[in-house]
DOSETOR-125682 format. One line per 2 residues: number of its first residue (from 1); their letters; for each residue x, y, z of C-alpha. Coordinates in steps of 0.2 Angstrom, whole numbers. Layout:
# residues N
NUM	A	X/Y/Z | ...
//
This chain:
# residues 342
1	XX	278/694/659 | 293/682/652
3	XX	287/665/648 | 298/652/648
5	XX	298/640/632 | 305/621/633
7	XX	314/615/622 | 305/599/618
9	XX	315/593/602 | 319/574/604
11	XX	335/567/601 | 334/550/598
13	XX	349/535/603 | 353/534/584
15	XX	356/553/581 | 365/554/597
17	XX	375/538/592 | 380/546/574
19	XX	385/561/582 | 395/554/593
21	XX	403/545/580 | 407/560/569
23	XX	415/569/583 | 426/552/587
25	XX	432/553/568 | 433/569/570
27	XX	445/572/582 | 454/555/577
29	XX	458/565/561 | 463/581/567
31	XX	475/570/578 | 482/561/565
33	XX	484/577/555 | 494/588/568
35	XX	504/571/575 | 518/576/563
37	XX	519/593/568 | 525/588/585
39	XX	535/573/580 | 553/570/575
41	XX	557/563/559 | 558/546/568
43	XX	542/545/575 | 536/553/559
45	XX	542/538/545 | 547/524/557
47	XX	532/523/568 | 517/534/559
49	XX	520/531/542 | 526/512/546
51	XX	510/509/555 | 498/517/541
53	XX	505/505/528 | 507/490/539
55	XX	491/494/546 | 480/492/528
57	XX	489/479/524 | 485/468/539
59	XX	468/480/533 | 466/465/518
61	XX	468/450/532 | 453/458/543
63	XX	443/460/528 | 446/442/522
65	XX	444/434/542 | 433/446/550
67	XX	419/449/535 | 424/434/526
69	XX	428/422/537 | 443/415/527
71	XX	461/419/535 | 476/423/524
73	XX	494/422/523 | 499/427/508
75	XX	492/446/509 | 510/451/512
77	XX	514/442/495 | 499/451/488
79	XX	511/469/493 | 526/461/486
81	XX	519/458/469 | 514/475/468
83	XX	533/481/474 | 540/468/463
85	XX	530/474/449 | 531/495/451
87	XX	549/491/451 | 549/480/435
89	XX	540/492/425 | 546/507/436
91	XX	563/512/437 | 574/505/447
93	XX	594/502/451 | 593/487/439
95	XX	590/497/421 | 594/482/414
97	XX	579/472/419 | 567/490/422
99	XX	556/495/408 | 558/512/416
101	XX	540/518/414 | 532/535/421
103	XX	526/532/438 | 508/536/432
105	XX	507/519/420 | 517/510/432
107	XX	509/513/447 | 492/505/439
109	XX	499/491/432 | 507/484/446
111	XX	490/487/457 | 482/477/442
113	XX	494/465/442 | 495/464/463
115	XX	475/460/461 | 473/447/449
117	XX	487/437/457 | 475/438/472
119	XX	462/433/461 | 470/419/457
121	XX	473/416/475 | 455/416/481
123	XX	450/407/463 | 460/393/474
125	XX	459/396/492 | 439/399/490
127	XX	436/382/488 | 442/375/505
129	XX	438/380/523 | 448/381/538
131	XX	465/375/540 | 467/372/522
133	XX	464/390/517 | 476/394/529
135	XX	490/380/521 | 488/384/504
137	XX	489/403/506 | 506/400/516
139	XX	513/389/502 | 507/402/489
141	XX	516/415/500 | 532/404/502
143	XX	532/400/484 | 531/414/478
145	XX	546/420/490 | 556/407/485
147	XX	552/409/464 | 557/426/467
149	XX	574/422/475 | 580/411/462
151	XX	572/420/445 | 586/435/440
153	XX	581/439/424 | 564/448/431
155	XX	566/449/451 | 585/450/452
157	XX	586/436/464 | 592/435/482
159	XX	597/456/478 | 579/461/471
161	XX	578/479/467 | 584/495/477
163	XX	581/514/472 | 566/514/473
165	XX	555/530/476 | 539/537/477
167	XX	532/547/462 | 540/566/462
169	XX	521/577/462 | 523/598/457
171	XX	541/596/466 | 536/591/481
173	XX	548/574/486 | 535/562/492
175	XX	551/553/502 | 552/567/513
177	XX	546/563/530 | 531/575/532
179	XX	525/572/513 | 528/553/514
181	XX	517/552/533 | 503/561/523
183	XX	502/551/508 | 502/534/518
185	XX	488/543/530 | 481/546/512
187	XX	478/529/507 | 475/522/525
189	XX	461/533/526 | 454/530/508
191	XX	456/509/511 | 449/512/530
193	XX	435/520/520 | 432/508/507
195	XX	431/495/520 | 419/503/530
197	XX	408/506/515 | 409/490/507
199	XX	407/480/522 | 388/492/522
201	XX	384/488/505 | 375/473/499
203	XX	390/466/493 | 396/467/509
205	XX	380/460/520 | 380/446/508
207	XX	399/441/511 | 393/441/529
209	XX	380/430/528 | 390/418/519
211	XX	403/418/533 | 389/415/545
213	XX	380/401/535 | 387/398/516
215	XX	373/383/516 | 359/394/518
217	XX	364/408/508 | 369/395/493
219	XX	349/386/495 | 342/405/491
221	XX	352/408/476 | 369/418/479
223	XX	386/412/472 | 396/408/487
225	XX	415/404/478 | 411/421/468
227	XX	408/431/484 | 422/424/490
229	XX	434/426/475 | 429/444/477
231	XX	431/447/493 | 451/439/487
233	XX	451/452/473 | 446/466/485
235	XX	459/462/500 | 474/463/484
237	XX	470/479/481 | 468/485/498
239	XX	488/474/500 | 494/482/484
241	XX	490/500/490 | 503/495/505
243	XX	514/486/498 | 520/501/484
245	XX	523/512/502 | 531/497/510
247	XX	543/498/493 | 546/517/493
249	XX	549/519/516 | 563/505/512
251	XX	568/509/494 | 568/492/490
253	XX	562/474/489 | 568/457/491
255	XX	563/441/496 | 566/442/513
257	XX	553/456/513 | 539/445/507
259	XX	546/428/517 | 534/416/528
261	XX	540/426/544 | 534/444/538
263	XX	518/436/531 | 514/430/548
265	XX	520/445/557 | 505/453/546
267	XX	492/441/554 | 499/446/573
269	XX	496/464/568 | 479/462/564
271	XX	474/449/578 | 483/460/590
273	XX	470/475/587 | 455/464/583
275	XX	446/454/569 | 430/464/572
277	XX	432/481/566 | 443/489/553
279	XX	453/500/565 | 461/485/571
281	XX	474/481/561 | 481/501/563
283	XX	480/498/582 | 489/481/581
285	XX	503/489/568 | 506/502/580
287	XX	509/489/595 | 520/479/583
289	XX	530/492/577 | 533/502/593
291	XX	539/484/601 | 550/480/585
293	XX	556/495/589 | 561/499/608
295	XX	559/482/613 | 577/477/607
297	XX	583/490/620 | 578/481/634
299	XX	581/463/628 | 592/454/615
301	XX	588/458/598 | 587/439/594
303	XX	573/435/608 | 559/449/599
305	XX	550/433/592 | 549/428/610
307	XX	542/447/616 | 529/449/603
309	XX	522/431/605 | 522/434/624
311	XX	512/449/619 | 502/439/606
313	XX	494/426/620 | 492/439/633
315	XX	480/451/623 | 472/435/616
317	XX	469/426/632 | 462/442/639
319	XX	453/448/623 | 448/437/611
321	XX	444/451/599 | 459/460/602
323	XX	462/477/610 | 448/486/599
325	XX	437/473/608 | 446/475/627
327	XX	441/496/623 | 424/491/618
329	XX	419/482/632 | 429/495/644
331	XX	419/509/637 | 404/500/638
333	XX	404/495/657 | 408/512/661
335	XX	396/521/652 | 384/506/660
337	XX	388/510/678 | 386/503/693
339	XX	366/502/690 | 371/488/677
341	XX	381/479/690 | 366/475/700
//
């Protein structure tokens, strides 16, 4: 006689839920991993690479605005002090002004460097709210822009620094399209990472809490300016990171890199894939990139302000939270069904 045994094992809605979200990850990676493989060299640098960099720094502005509750401008100025700096201490076309150091004392410094000058930033910015964080992070950003396009004995001026390249590793030419996509996927991932642990941590729930109500969490005790000078400090590091790839994918910077135009074009990016999760600022840098890219085929070059801000009120009008948050709620009312409709 064959007896038939159940399986009675429950699996609750969390398990299921972290399953699912391994899998997701999962096959996210794999796709990010075999993209170059069936890519060009174009969509390789110009679109895959472009987007990982671009994507953590607009990374640093979701983790200031959407955990913090304090929106920047000058994170693309936190990346330009870190390229300013690697090429400074680096080596560069400019001998004369470069110290010529190995990439593996440069490289540290300038990351250093980038992060106490966003220290110093938040040391500022931390004690205001509002509109006001958002003016004196813009003048810090065109400030800094225009010190750096008048000083020539450390940033060269107007010309800044060319020749600049990533760190040679066992032979293997980090410029090269498939070894430069893997190092930017690198640190994307390690800074998508961070974020996502930190924002878990009690650091993190903390900094959240003083977003929701700084009143109540200074009444119980915590140090409100020092989260938030952290929370500067961390975001610098995150910009640094992608500010040393923005260097090597053009091979230079100048001022017109790090002007008020690029630092806002960092807070489309991330408004355009959503404040609320840290995949956002990759999908908006994606969306950017591929319309600074093919939209001047179909338009005037000059008019691409007027695509992308087109673009800009239409996602936010319909999505307040950006496309992350349009998927979410997609996702959400189909799984829901028509049960949830009546």
């Amino acid at each position: 006689m064959t007896i038939a045994i159940q399986d009675t094992t429950v699996r609750s809605p969390t398990n299921l839920a972290l399953h699912g979200r391994i899998a997701k990850y999962g096959l996210l990676g794999l796709a990010l991993l075999a993209y170059p493989l069936m890519a060009s060299d174009f969509w390789i640098v110009q679109i895959g690479a472009q987007t990982l960099f671009m994507g953590t720094i607009a990374l640093s502005l979701m983790w200031l605005g959407g955990y913090g509750g304090m929106v920047s401008l000058a994170q693309l100025t936190f990346a330009g002090v870190a390229a300013y700096m690697v090429a400074v201490f680096g080596v560069s076309n400019r001998p004369d002004i470069s110290l010529g150091w190995e990439w593996w004392a440069a490289i540290p410094v300038a990351l250093l460097i980038a992060t106490a000058f966003a220290t110093i930033t938040g040391m500022l910015a931390a004690r205001t709210e509002g509109i006001y964080t958002i003016m004196i992070t813009l003048a810090i950003a065109v400030a800094f822009s225009l010190f750096c396009r008048q000083n020539y004995a450390i940033f060269n001026g107007f010309a800044g620094f060319a020749g600049l390249k990533p760190p040679s590793l066992f032979g293997l030419n980090l410029r090269a399209p498939l070894p430069f996509y893997y190092l930017s996927l690198a640190f994307a991932a390690a800074a998508y990472a961070g974020v996502v642990y930190v924002t878990r941590s009690t650091f993190g729930l903390a900094l959240q809490a003083v977003r929701d109500n700084p009143r109540r969490m200074r009444a119980i005790g915590f140090n409100v300016y020092a989260h938030r000078v952290a929370a500067y400090a961390m975001s610098g590091l995150l910009a640094a990171v992608g500010g040393l790839l923005l260097a090597w994918f053009n091979g230079r910077i100048s001022p017109g890199s790090i002007a008020a135009g690029p630092c806002i074009n960092v807070l489309v990016m991330a408004v355009l894939g959503g404040m609320v999760h840290p995949v956002g600022p990759y999908v908006g840098a994606l969306v950017f990139i591929l319309l600074q890219n093919f939209a001047i085929d179909l338009i005037d070059p000059e008019r691409f302000n007027l695509v992308i801000g087109v673009a800009f009120l239409i996602i936010v009008l319909a999505s307040p939270d950006g496309l992350v948050g349009l998927w979410q709620r997609m996702t959400r009312r189909r799984s829901e069904g028509p049960s949830s409709q009546r």
